[in-house]
PyMOL Python script that loads the backbone (N, CA, C, O; Angstrom):
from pymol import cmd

cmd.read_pdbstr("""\
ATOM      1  N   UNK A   1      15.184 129.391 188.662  1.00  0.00           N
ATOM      2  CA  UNK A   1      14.116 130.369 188.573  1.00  0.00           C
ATOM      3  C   UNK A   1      12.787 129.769 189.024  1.00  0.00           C
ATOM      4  O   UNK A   1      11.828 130.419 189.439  1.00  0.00           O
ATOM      5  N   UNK A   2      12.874 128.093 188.852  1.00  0.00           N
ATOM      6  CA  UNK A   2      11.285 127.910 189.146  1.00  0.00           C
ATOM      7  C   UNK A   2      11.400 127.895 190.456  1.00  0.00           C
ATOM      8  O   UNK A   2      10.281 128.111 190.921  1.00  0.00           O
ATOM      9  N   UNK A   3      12.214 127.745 191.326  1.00  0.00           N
ATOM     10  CA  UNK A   3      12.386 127.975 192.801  1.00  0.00           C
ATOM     11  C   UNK A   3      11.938 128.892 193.482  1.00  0.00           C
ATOM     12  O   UNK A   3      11.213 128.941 194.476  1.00  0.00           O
ATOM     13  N   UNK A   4      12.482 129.689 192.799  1.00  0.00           N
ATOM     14  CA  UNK A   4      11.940 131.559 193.443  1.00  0.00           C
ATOM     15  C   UNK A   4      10.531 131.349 192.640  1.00  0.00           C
ATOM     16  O   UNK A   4       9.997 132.360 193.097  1.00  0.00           O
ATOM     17  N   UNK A   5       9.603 130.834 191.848  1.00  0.00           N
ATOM     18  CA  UNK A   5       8.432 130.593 191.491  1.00  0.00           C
ATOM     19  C   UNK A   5       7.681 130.250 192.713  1.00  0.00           C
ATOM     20  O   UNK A   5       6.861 130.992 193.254  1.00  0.00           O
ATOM     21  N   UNK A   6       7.990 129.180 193.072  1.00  0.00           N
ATOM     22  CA  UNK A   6       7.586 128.083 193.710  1.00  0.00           C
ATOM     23  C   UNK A   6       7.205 128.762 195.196  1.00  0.00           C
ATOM     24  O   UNK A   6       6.143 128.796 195.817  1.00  0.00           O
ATOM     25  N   UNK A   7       8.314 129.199 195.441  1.00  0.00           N
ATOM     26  CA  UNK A   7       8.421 130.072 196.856  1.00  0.00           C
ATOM     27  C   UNK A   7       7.527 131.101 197.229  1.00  0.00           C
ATOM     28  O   UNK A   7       6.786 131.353 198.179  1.00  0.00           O
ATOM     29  N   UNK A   8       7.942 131.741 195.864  1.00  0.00           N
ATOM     30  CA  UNK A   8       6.233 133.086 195.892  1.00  0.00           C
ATOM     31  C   UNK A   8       5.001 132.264 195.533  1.00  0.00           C
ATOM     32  O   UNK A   8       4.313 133.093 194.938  1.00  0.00           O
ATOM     33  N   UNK A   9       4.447 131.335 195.543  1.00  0.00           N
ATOM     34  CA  UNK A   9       3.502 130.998 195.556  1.00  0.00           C
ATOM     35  C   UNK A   9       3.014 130.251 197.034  1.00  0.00           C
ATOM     36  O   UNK A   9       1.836 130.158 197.377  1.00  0.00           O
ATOM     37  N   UNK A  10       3.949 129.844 197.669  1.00  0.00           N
ATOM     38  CA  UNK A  10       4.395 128.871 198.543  1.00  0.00           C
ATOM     39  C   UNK A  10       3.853 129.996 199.691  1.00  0.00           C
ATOM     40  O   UNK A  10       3.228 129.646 200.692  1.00  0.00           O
ATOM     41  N   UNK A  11       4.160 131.261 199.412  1.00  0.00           N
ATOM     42  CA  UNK A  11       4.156 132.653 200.317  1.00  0.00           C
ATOM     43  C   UNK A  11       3.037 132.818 199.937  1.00  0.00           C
ATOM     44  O   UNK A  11       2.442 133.208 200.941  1.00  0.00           O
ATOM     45  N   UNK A  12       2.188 132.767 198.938  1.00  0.00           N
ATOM     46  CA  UNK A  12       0.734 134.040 198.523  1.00  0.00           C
ATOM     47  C   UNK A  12      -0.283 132.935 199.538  1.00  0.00           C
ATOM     48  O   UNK A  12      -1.123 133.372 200.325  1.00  0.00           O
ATOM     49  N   UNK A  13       0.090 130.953 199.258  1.00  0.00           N
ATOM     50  CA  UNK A  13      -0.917 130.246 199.755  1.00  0.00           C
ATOM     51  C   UNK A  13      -0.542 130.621 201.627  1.00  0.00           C
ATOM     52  O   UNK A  13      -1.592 130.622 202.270  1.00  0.00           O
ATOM     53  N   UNK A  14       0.285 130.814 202.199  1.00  0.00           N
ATOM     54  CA  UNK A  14       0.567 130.844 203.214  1.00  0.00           C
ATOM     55  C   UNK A  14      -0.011 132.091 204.138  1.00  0.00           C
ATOM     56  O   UNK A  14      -0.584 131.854 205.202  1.00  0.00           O
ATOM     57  N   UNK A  15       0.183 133.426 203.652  1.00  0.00           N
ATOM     58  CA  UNK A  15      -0.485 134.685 203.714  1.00  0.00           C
ATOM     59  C   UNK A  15      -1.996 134.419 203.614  1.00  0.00           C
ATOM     60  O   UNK A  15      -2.737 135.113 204.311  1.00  0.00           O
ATOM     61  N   UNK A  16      -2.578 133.374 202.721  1.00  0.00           N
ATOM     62  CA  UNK A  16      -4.008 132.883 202.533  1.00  0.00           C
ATOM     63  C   UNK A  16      -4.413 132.438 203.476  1.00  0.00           C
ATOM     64  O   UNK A  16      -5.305 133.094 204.013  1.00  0.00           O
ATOM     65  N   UNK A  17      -4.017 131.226 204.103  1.00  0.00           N
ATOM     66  CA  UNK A  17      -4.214 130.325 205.401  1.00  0.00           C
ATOM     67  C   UNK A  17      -4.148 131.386 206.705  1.00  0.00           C
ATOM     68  O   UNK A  17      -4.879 131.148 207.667  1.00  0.00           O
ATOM     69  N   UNK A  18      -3.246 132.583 206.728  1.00  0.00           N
ATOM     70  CA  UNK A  18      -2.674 133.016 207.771  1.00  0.00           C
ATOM     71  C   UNK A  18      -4.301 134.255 207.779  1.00  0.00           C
ATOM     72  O   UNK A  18      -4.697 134.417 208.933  1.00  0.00           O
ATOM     73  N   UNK A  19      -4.926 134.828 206.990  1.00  0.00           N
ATOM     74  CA  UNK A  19      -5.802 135.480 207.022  1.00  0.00           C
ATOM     75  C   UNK A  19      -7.380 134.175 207.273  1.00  0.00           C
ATOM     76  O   UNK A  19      -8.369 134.534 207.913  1.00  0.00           O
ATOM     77  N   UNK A  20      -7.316 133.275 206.871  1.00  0.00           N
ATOM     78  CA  UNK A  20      -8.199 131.984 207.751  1.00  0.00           C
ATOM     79  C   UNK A  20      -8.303 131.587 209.551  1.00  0.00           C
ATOM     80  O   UNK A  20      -9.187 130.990 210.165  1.00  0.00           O
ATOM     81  N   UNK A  21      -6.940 132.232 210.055  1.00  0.00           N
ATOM     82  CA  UNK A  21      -6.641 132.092 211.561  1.00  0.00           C
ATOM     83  C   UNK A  21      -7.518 132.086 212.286  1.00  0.00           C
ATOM     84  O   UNK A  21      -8.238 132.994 211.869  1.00  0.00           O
ATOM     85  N   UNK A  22      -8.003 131.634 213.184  1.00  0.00           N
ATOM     86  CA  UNK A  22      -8.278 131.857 214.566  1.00  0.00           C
ATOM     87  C   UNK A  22      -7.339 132.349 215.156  1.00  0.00           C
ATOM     88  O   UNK A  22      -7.063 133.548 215.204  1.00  0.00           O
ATOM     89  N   UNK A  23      -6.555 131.126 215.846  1.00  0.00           N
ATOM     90  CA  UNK A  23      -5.294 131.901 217.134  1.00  0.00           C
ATOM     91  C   UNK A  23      -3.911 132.218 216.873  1.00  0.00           C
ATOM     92  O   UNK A  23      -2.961 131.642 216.343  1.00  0.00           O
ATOM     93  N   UNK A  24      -4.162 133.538 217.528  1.00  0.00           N
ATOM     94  CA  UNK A  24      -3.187 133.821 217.304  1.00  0.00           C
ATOM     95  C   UNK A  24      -1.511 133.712 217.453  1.00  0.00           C
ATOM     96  O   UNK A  24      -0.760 134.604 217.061  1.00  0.00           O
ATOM     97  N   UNK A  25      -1.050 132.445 218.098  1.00  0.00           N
ATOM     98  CA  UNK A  25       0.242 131.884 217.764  1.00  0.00           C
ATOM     99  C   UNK A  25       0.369 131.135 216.459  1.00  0.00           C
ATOM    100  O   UNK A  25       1.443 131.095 215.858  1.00  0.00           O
ATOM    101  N   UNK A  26      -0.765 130.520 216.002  1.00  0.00           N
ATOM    102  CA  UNK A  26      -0.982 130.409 214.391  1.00  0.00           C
ATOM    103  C   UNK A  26      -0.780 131.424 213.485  1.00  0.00           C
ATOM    104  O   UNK A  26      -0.216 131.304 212.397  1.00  0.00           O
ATOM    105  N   UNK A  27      -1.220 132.363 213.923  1.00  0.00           N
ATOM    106  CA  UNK A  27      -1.470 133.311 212.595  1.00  0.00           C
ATOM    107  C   UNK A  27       0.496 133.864 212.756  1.00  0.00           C
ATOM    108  O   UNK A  27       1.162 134.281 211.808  1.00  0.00           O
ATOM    109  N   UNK A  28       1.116 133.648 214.514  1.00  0.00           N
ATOM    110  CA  UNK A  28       2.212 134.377 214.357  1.00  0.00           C
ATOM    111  C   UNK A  28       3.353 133.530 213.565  1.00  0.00           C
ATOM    112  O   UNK A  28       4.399 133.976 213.094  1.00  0.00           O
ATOM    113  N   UNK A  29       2.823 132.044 213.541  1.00  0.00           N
ATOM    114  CA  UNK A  29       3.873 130.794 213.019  1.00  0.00           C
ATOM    115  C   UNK A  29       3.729 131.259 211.346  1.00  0.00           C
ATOM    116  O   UNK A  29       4.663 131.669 210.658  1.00  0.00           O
ATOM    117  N   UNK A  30       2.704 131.129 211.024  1.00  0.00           N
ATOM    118  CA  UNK A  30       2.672 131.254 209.381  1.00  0.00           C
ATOM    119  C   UNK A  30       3.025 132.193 209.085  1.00  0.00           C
ATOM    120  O   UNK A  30       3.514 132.030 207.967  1.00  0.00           O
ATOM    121  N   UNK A  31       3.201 134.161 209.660  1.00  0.00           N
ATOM    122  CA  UNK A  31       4.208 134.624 209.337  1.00  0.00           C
ATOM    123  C   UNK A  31       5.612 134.437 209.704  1.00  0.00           C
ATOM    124  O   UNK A  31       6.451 135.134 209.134  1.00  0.00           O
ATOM    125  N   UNK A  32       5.844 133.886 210.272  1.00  0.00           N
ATOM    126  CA  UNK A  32       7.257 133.713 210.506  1.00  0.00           C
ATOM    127  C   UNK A  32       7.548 132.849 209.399  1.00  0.00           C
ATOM    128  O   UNK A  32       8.698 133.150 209.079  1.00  0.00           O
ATOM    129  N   UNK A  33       7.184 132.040 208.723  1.00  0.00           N
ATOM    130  CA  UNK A  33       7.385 130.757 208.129  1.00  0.00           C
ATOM    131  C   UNK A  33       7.556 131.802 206.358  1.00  0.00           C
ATOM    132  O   UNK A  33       8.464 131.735 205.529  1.00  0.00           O
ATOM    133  N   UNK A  34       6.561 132.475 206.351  1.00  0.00           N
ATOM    134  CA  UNK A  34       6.416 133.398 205.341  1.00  0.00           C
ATOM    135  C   UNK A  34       7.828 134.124 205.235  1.00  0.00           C
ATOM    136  O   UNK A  34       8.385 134.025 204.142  1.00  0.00           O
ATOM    137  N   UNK A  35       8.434 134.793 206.169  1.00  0.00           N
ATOM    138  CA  UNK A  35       9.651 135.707 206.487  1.00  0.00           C
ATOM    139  C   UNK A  35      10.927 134.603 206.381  1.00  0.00           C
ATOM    140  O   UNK A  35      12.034 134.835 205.894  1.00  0.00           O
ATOM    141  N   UNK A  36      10.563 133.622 206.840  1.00  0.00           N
ATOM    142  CA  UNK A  36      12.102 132.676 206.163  1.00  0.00           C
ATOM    143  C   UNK A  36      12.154 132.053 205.020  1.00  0.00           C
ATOM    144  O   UNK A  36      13.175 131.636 204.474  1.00  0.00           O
ATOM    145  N   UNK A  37      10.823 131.959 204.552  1.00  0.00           N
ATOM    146  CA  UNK A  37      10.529 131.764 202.960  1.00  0.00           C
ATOM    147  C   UNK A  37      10.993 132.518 201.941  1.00  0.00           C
ATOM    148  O   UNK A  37      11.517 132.067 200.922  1.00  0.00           O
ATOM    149  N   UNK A  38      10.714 134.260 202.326  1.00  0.00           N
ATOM    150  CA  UNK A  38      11.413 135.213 201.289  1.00  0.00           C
ATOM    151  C   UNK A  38      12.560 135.566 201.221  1.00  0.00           C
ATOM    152  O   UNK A  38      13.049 136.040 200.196  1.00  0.00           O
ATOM    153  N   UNK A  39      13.509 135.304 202.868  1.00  0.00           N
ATOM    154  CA  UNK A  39      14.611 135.429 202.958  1.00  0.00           C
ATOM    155  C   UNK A  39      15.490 134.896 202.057  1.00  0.00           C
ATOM    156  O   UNK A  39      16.480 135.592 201.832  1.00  0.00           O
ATOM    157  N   UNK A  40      15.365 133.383 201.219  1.00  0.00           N
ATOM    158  CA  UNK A  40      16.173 132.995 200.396  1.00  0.00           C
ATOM    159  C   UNK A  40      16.461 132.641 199.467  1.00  0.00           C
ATOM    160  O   UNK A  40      17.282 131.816 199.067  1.00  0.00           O
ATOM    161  N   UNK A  41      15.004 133.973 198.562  1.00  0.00           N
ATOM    162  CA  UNK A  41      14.499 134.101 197.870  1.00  0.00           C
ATOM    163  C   UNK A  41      15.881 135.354 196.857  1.00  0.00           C
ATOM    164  O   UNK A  41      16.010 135.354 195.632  1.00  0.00           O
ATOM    165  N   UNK A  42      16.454 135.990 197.554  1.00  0.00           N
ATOM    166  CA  UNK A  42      17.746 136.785 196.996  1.00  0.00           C
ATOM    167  C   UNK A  42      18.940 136.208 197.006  1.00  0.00           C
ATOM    168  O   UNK A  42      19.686 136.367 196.039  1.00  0.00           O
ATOM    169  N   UNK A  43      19.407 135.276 198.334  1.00  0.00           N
ATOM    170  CA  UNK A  43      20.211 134.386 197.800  1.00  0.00           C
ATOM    171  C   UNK A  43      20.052 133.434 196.486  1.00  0.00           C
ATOM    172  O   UNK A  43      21.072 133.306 195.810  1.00  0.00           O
ATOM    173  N   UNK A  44      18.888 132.761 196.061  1.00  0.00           N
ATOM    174  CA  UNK A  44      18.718 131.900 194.735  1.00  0.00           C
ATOM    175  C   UNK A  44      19.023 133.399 193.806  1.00  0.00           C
ATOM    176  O   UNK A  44      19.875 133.122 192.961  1.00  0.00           O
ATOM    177  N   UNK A  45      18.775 134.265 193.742  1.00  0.00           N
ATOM    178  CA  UNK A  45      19.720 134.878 192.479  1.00  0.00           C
ATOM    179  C   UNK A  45      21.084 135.179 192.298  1.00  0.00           C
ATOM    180  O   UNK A  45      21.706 135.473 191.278  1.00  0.00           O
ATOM    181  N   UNK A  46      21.576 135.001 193.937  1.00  0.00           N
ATOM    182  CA  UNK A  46      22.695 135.420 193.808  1.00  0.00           C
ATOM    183  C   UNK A  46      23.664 133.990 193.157  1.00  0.00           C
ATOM    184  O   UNK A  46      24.712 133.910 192.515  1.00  0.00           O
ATOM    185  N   UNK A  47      22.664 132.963 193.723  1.00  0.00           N
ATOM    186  CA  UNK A  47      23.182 131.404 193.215  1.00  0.00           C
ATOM    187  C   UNK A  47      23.620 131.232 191.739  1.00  0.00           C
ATOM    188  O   UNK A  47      24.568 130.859 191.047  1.00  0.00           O
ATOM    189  N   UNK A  48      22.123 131.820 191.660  1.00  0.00           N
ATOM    190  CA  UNK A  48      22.170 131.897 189.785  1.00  0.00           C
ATOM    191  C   UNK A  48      22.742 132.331 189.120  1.00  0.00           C
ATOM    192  O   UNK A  48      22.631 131.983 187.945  1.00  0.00           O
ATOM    193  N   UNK A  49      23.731 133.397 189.516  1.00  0.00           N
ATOM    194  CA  UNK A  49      24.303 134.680 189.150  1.00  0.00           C
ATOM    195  C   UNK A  49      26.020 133.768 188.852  1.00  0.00           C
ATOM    196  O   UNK A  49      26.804 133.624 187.914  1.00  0.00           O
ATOM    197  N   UNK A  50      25.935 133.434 189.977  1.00  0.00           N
ATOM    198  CA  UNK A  50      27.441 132.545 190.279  1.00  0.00           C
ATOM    199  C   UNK A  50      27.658 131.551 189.185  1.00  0.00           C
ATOM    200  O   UNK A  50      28.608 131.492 188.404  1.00  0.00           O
ATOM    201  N   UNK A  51      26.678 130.834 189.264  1.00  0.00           N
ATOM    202  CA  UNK A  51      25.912 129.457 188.099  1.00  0.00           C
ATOM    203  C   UNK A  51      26.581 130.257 186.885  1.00  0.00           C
ATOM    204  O   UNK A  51      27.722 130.175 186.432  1.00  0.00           O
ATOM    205  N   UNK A  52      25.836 130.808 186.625  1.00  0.00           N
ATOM    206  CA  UNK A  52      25.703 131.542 185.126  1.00  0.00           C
ATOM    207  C   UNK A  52      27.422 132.171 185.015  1.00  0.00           C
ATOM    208  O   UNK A  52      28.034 131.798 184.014  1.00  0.00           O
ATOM    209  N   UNK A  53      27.990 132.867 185.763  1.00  0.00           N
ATOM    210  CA  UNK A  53      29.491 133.316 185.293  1.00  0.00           C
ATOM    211  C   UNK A  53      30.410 132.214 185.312  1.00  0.00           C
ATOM    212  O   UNK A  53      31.514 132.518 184.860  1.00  0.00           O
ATOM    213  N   UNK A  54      30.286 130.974 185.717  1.00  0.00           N
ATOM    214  CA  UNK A  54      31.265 129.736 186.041  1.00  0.00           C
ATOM    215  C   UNK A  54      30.968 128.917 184.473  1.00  0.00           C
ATOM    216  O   UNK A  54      31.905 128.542 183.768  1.00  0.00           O
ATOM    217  N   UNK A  55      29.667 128.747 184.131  1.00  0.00           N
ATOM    218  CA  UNK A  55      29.407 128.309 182.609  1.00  0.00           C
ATOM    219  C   UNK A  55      29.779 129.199 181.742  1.00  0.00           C
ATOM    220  O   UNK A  55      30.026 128.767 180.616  1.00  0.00           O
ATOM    221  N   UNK A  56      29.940 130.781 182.003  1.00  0.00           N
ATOM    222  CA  UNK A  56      30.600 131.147 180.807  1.00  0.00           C
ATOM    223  C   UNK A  56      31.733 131.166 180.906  1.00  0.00           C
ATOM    224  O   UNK A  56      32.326 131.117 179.828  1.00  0.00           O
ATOM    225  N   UNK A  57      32.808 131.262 182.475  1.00  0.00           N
ATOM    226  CA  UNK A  57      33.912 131.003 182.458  1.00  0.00           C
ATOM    227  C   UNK A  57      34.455 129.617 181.907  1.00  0.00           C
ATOM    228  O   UNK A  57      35.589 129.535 181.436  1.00  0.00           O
ATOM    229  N   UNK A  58      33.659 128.611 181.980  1.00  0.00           N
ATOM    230  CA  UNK A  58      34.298 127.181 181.421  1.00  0.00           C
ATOM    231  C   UNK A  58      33.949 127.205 179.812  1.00  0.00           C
ATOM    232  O   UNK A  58      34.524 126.342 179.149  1.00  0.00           O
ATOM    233  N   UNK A  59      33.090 128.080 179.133  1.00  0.00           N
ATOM    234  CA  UNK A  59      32.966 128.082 177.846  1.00  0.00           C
ATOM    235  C   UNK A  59      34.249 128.672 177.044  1.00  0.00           C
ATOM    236  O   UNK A  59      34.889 128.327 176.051  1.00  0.00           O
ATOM    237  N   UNK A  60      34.307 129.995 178.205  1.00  0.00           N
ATOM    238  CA  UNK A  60      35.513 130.858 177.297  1.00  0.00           C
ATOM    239  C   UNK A  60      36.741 129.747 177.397  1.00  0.00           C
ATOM    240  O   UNK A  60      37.367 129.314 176.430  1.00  0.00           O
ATOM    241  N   UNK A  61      36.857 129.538 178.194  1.00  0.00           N
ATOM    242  CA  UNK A  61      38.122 128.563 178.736  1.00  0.00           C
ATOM    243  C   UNK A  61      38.195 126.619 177.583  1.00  0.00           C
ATOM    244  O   UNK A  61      39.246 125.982 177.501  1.00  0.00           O
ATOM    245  N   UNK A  62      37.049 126.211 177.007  1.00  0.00           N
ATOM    246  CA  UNK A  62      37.061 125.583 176.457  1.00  0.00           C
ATOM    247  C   UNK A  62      37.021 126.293 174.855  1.00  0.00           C
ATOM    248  O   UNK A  62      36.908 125.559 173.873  1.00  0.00           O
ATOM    249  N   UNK A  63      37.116 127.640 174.732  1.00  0.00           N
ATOM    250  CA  UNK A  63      37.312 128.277 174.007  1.00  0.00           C
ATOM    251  C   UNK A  63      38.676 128.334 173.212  1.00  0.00           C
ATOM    252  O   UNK A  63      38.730 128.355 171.983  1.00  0.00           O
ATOM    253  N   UNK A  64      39.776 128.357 174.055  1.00  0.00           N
ATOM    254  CA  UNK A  64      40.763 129.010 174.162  1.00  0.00           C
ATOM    255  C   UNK A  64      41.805 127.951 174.067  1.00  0.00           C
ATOM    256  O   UNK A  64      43.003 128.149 173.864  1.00  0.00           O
ATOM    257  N   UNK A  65      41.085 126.555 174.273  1.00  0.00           N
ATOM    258  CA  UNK A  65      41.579 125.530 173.701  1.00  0.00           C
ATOM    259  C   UNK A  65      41.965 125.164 172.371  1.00  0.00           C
ATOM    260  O   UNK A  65      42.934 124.484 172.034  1.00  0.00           O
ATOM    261  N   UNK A  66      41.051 125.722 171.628  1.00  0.00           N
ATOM    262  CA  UNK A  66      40.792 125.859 170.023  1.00  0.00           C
ATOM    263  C   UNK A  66      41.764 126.502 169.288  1.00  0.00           C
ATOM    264  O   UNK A  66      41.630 126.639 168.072  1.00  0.00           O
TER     265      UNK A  66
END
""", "prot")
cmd.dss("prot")
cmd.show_as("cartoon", "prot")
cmd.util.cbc("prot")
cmd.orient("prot")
């Protein structure tokens, strides 16, 4: 979660700099950089998602040992 933190902040300072521009292949790099930043910003939940059902699958499963 602090990832996807990190990232949206990583994006608000970047959008910041990108409104500072002069030229404009600058201003077009820092959005682009912005757009592959948020892109993998839905994969980390889907990560997490995976994370999280494999720890409860090994809980139930050390469960069942008992």
């Amino acid at each position: 979660m602090t990832h996807v933190v990190i990232q949206l902040l990583s994006v608000a300072v970047l959008l910041g700099l990108r409104c500072l521009t002069v030229r404009v292949w600058l201003d077009n790099l820092l959005l682009f950089v912005v757009v592959l930043d948020l892109i993998t910003v839905p994969f980390s939940f889907v990560v997490l998602r995976q994370r999280l059902r494999e720890i409860e699958r090994g809980e139930m499963d050390e469960a069942r040992k008992y």
